[in-house]
VEXKEBA-490504 format. One record per residue: residue in three letters; x, y, z of N, C-alpha, C in turn. Coordinates in pm, whole numbers, plus 50000, padded with zeros to 5 digits. Layout:
ALAXYZXYZXYZ/...
//
This chain:
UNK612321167663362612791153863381613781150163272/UNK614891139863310615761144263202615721125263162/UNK614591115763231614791105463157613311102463027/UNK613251111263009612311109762869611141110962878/UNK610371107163020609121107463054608121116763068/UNK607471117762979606351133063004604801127963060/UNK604341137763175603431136163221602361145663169/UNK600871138763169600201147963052599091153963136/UNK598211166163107597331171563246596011169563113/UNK596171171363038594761172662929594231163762883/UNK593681168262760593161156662671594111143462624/UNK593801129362615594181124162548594621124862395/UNK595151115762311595481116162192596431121862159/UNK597121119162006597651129661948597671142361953/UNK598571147261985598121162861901598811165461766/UNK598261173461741598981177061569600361176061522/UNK601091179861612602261175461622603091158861603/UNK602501152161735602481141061717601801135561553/UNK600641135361501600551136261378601491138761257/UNK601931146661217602521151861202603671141561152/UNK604841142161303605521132461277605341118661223/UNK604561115261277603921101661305604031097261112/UNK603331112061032603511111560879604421111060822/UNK605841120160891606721122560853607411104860857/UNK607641097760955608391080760987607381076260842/UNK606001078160821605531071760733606071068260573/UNK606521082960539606791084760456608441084760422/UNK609411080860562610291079260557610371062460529/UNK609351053960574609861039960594609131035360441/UNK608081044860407607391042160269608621042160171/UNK608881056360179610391059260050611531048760086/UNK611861039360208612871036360209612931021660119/UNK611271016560132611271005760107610911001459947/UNK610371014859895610331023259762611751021359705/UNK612671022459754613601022759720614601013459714/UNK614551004859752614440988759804614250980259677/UNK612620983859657612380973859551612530978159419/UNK613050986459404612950998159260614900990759231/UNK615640993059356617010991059309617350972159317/UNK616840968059392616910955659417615820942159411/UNK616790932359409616130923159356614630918059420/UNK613870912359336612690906759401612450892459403/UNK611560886959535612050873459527610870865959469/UNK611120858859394610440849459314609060843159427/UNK607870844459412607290836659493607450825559483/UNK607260817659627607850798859659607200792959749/UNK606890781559773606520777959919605370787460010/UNK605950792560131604390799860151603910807760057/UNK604970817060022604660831959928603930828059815/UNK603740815959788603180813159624602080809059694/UNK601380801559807600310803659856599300810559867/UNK600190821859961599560833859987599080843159820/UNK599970841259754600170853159618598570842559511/UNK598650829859541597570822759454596310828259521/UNK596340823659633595010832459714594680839059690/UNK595400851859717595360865359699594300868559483/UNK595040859459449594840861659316593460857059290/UNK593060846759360591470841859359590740851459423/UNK591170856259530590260866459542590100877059476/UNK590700882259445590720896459332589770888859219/UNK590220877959163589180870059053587800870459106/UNK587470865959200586010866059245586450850659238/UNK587050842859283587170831059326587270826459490/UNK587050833759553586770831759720587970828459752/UNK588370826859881589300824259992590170807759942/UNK590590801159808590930790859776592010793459684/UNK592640782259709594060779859663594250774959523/UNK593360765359482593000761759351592160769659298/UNK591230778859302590330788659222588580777759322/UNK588970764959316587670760259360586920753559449/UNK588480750959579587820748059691587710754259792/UNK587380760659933587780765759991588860759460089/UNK590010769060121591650764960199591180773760313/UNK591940762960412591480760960542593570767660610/UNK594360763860556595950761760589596480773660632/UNK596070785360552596620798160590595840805760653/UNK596120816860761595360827760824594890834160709/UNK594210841460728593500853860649593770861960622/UNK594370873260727594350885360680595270888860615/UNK596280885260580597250889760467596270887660321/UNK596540879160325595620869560145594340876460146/UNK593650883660287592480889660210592530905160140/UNK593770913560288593860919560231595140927560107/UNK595800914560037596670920159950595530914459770/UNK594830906259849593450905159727592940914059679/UNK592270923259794591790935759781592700942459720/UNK593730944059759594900955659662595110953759551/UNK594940941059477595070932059397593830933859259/UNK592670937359328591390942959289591630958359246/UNK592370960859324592490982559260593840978459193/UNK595050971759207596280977259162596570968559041/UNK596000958859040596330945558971597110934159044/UNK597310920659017597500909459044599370911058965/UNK600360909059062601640911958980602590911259141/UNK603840902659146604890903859218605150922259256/UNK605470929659156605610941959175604600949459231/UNK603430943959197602330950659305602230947959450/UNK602210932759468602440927559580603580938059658/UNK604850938459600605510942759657605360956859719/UNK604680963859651604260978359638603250982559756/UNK602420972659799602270968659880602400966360029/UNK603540950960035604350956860123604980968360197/UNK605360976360128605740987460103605150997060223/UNK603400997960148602811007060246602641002060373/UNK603040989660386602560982160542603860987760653/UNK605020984960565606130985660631606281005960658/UNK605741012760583605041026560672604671028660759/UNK603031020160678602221021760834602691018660970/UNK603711007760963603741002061096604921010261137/UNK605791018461076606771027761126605851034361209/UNK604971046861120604071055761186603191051961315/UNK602691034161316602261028061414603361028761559/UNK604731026661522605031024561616605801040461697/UNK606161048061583605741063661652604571064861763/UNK603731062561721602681065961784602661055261954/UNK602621045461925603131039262051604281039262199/UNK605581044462090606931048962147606351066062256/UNK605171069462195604731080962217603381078962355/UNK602631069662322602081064062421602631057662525/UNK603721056962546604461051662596604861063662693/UNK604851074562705605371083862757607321089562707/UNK607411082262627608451086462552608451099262468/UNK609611106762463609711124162407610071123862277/UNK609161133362204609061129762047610601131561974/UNK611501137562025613071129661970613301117661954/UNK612971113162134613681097762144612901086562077/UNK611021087962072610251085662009610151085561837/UNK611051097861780611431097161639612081086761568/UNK613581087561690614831084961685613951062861662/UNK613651057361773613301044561766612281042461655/UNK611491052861606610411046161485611771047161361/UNK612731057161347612721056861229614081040561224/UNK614081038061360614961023961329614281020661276/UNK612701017061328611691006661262611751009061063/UNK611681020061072611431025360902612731020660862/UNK613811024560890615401022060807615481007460807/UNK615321001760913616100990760938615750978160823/UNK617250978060794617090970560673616300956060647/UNK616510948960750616120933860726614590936560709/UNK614010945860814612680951160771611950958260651/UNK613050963860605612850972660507612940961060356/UNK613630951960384613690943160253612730932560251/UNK611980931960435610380920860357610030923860262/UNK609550936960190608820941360091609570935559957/UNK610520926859883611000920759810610100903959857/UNK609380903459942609150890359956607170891359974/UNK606290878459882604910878959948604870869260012/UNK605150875360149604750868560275604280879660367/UNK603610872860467602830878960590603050889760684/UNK604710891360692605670897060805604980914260796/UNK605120920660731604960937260680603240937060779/UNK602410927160735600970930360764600470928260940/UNK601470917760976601250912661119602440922961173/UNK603450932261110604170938361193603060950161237/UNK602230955261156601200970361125600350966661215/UNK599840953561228598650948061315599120948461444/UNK600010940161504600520938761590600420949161690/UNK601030961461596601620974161679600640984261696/UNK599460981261617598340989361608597620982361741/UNK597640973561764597000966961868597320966462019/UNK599240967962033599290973962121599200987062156/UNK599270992962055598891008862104597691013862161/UNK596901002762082595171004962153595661001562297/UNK595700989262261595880982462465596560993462549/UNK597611000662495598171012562593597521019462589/UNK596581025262562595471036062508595141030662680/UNK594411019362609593241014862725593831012462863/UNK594771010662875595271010163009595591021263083/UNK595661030063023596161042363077594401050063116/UNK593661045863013592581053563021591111048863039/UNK591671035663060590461031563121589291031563086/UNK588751032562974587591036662918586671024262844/UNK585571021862835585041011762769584971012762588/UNK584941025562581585861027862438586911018762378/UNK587881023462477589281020462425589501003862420/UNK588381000262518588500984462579587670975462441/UNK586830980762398586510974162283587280977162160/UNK587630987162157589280992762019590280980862012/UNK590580982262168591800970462203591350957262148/UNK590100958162209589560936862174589680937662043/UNK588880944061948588770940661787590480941761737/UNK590910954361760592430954461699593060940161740/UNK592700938061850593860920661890593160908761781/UNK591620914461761590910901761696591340899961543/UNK591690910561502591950914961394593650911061391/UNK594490915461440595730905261433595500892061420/UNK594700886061508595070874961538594490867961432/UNK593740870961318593950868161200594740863461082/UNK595790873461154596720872261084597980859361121/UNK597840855361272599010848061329598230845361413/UNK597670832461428597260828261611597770830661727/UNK598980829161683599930831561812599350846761888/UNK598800850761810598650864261943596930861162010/UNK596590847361985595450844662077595790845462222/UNK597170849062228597650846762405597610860362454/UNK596300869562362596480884262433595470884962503/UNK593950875162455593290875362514593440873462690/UNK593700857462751593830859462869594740866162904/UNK595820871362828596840880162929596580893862958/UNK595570896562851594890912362868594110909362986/UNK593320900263027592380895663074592900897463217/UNK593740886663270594950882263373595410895463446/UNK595930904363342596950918063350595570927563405/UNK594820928663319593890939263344593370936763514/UNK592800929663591592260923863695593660927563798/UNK594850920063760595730921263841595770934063865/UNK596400943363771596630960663746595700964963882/UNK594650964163925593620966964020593420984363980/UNK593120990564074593251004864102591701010064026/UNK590711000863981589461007463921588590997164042/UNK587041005864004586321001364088585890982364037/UNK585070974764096585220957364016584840961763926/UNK582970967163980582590967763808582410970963687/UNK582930985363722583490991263547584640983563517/UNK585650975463619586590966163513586070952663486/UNK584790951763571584240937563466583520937263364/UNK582990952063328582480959263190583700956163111/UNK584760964263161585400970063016586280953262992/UNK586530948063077587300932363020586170925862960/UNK584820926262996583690917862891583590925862762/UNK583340935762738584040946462627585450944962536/UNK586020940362612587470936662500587700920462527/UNK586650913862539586760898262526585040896562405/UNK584480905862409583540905062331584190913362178/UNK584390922762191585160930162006586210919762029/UNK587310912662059587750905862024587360894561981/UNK586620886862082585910872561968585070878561870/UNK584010887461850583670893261734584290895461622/UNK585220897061628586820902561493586530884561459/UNK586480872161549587380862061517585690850561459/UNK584830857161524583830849961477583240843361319/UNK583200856861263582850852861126583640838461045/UNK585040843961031586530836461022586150823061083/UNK586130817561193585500810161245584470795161233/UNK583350807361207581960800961180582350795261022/UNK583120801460973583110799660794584230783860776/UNK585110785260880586070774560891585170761360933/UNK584580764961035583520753361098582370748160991/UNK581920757860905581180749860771581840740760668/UNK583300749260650584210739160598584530727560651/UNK585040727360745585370714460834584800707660937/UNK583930712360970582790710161065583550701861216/UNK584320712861218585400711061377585690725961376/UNK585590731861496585880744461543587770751261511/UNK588160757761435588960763461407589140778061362/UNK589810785661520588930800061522590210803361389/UNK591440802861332592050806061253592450802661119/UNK593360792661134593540784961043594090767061089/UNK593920762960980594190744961042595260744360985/UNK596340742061042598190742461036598860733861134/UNK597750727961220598510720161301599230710561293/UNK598990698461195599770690861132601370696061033/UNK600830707960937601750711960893602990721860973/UNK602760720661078603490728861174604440722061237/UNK603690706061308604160696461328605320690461209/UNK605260692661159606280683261028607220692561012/UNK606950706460966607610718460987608670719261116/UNK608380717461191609160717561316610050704161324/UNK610090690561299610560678061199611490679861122/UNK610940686961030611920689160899613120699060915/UNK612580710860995613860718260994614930711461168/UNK614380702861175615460701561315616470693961266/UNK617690693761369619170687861338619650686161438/UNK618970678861525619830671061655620750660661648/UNK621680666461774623240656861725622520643461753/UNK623570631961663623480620561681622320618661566/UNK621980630061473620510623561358619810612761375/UNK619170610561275619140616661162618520632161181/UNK618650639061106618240655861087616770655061040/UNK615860661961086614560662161037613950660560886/UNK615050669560837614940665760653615050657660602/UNK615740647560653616080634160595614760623160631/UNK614540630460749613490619060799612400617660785/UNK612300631960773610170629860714610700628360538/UNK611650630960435611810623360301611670605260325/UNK612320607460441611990585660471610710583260445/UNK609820591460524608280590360527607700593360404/UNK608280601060301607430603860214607910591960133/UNK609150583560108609620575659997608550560860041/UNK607920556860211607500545560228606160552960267/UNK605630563360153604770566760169603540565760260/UNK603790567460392603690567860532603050581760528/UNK601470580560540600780595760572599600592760670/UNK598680604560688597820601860821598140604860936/UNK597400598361005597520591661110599180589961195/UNK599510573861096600970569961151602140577161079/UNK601710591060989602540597760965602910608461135/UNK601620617161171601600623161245601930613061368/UNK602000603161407602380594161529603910594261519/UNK604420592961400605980590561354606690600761396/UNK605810612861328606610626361383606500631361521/UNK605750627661607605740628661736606780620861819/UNK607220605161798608000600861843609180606061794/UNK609510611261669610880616861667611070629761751/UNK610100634661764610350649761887610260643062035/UNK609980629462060610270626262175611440618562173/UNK612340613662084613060604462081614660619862091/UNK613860632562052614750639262058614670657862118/UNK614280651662290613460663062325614280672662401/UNK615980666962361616890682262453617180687762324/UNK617200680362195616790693262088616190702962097/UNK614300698062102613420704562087613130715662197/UNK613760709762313613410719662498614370725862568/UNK615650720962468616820727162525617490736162388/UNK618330730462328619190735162220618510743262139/UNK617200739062067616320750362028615240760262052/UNK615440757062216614830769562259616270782162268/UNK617170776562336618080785262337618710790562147/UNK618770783962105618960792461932617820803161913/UNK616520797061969615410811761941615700822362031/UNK615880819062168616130831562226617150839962191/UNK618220831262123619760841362069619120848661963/UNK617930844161896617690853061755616830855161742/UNK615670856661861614410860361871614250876861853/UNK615030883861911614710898161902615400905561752/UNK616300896261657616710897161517616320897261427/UNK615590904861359615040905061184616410894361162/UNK615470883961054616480876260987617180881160871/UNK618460883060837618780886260693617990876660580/UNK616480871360558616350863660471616810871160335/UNK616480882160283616650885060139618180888360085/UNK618960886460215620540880160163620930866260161/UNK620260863960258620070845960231619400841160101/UNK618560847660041617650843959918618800847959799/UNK619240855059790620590858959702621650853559700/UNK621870845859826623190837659843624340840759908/UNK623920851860011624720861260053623970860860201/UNK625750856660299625620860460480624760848360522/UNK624670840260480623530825960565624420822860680/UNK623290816060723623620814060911625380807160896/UNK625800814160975627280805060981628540811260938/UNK628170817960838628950818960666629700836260764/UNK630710835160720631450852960728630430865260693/UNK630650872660746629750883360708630740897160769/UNK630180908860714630820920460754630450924760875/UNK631270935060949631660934361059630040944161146/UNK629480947861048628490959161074627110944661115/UNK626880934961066625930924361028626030919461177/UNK627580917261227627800912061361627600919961476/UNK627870933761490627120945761561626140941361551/UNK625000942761460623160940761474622730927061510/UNK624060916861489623110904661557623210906761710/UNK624340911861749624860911761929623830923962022/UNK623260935661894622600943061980621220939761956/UNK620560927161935619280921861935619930912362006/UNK620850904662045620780899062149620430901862282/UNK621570917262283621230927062409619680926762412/UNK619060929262346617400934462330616890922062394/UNK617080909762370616510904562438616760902162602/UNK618000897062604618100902662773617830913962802/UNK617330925462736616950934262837615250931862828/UNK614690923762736613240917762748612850910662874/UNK614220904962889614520892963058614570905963159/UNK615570914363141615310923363241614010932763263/UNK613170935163155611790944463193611190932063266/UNK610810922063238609940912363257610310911463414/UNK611650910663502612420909263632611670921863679/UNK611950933263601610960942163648609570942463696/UNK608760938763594607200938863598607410930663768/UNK608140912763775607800907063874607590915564004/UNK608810926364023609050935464116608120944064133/UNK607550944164046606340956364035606420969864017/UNK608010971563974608640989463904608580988963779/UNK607680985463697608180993163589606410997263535/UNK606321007463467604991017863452604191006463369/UNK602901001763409601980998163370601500992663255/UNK601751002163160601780997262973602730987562938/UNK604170996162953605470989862954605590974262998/UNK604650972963106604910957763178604280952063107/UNK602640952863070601870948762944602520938762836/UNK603340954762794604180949162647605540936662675/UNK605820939462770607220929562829606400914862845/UNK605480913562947605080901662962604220896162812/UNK604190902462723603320900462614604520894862510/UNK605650905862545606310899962432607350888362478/UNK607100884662622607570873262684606610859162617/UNK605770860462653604570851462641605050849562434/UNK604770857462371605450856662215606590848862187/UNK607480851862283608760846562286608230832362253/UNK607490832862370607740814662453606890803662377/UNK606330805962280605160805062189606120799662103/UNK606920809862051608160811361947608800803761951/UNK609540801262068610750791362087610410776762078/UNK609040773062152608570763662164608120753362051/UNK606960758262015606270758961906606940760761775/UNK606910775561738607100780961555608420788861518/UNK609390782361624610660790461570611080790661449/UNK611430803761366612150806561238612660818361259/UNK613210818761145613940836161119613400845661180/UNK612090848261094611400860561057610130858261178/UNK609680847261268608540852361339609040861361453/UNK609600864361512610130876761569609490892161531/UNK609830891461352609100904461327607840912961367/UNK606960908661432605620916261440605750927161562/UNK606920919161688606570924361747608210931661775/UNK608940933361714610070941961673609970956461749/UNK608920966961736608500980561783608260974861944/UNK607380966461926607580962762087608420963162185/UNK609820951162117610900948262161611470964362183/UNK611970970662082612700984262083611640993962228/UNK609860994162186609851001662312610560999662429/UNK610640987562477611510981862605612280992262649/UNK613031003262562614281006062566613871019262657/UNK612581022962624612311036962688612591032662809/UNK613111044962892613201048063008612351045163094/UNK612081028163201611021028663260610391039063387/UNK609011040763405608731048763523608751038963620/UNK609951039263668610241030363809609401033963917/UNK608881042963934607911047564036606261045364065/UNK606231038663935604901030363936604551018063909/UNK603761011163974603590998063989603040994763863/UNK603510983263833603200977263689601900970163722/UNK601510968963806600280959963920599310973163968/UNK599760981563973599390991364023598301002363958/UNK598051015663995597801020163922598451029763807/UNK599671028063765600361031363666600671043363654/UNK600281055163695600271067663667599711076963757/UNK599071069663910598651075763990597351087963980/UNK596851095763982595811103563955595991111863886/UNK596701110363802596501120063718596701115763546/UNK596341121063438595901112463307597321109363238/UNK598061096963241599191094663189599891089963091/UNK598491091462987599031089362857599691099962770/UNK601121099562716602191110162740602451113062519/UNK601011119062466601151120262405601551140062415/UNK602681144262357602471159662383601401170162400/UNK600551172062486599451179862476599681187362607/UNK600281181962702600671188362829601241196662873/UNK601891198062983603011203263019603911192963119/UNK604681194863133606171184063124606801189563255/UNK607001179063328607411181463475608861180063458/
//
């Protein structure tokens, strides 16, 4: 077959090979980003990053999950701050550690997304060729100058769909509880991927082609390890606040966030306007009422103009750590190579519009549709809700799988691979 697709007769998994490589992207996206922070600058923690980096530092202290050393903070997700604490505990508490850090995430999630590009039924060239974008690619490669979240939810993310392709292909009550905890376990990190639950849920049922009730096992199986991952987290928030909050409580600050950075014609601009609120010191309640009427007083901003700015730069690593230097911000001249990579993440996303046109049709292979309507549903979350630069990043490997060659010959509704075992890690033989 000469469009990339290998069909597999054996065992699942890796084989050594696949391994192998999978080490080799690791250690390519490890050294790249090694190299990164060794020659270039590092960014001062600020705003979230000094959050996250105080956290982080209480925990390594034996000061618990708090921002001051003594209350417990409810504002940020978890899993970054718990686990760069922990690293924090073996490596020491230090920007350069943090960064060092980073570092290994932005590996792992190369090698993660090898391994996916590969589950995917993609051929370990073309499969090389797309992880080691993930590893090179610069805007990615320079989170690791910054402590923020992006590096840990990119590793999670991609680890999580790979399970889910696991499990779809193979059907197993195994793989179906792998999938639930890995999603529970992201979603730690970013709520936003609470929208995997029903869509795994939705997708799985639709997909048909198993008997009901081994698929009403294995979906109670990956709706149970998934709320399990989210429980503890949870229950611990609900002692704090004694209101159910399976993640973190950001809703207000999200709200103002979304306020502050807007700039609809005819202003005032969001920045100016919640400073109004802070000078007639206006909080609460009729703070949060204030900021609601300005998103209704200005809702072809919010439903039109800035949904369309996210979709132009949704599938784009942001240049932040040239922006943090003073160098290429939105608008400003830039070299001619900067304008290539914004136009071919544009492409990326219309061709996100085009898999998704697909799935409706019901041609494109099973996993693949998964990831399209998943990273549709992300999008729409994105645009809506939490547009910025950098939330795009997690699901980046995603976006790029798109590119593989779909199996037009199987129903994305369907059973994906027909009778025979079609998870296309090399162990086979190749039609």
């Amino acid at each position: 077959m000469g469009t990339g697709v290998n069909v597999v007769y054996e065992r699942p998994g890796p084989s050594r090979q696949d391994l192998t490589r999978a080490a080799a992207v690791f250690a390519v996206g490890l050294s790249a980003s090694l190299v990164f922070i060794s020659a270039c600058q590092l960014i001062p923690p600020e705003s979230d990053a000094l959050e996250y980096y105080r956290i982080a530092r209480n925990l390594a202290a034996g000061n618990g999950f708090s921002f001051d050393g003594a209350h417990p903070y409810t504002y940020r997700p978890p899993l970054f701050p718990l686990l760069l604490g922990m690293w924090f505990r073996l490596a020491g508490a230090s920007a350069l550690s943090a960064a060092v850090y980073q570092c290994l995430l932005h590996g792992l999630s190369a090698a993660a997304s090898y391994l996916l590009f590969r589950a995917l039924r993609c051929t370990p060239k073309w499969a090389t060729v797309l992880s080691l974008a993930v590893a090179l690619q610069p805007t990615l490669v320079s989170k690791a100058a910054f402590i923020l979240q992006e590096p840990t939810l990119l590793f999670f993310t991609t680890a999580a769909l790979l399970a889910t392709v696991i499990w779809l292909n193979e059907r197993s009550g195994k793989w179906a509880s792998i999938a639930g905890i890995s999603w529970g376990v992201a979603t730690l990190g970013k709520s936003v991927t609470l929208i995997a639950l029903p869509l795994a849920m939705v997708y799985w049922f639709a997909r048909g082609g198993a008997d009901r009730r081994n698929a009403s096992v294995q979906a109670a199986l990956f709706t149970l390890f998934f709320l399990v991952a989210l429980a503890p987290w949870t229950i611990r928030n609900y002692l704090v606040l004694h209101r159910v909050v399976p993640v973190n409580d950001q809703g207000t600050g999200m709200l103002e966030w979304n306020v502050v950075n807007a700039s609809p014609a005819g202003g005032p601009d969001g920045e100016s306007y919640v400073a109004d609120l802070d000078r007639r010191g206006i909080t609460g309640e009729q703070r949060k009422e204030l900021l609601w009427r300005y998103i209704g007083d200005h809702l072809r901003h919010f439903l039109v103009v800035r949904v369309y700015r996210n979709a132009v730069s949704f599938a784009s690593p942001a240049r932040e750590w040239w922006w943090a230097i003073g160098r290429y911000g939105p608008g400003e001249s830039r070299p001619w190579y900067w304008t290539l990579h914004d136009y071919f993440h544009r492409f990326l996303f219309l061709f996100l519009l085009f898999r998704v046109f697909q799935v409706a049709r019901g041609r494109l292979h099973a996993p693949s549709a998964f990831i399209a309507l998943f990273c549709l549903a992300y999008w729409g979350q994105y645009a809506l809700l939490v547009g910025g630069p950098r939330f795009g990043v997690p699901v980046y490997p995603a976006l790029l799988s798109l590119l593989i060659p779909g199996d037009t010959g199987a129903s994305a509704t369907g059973g994906g691979g027909g009778n025979i075992r079609s998870f296309a890690f090399s162990v086979g033989k190749r039609r």
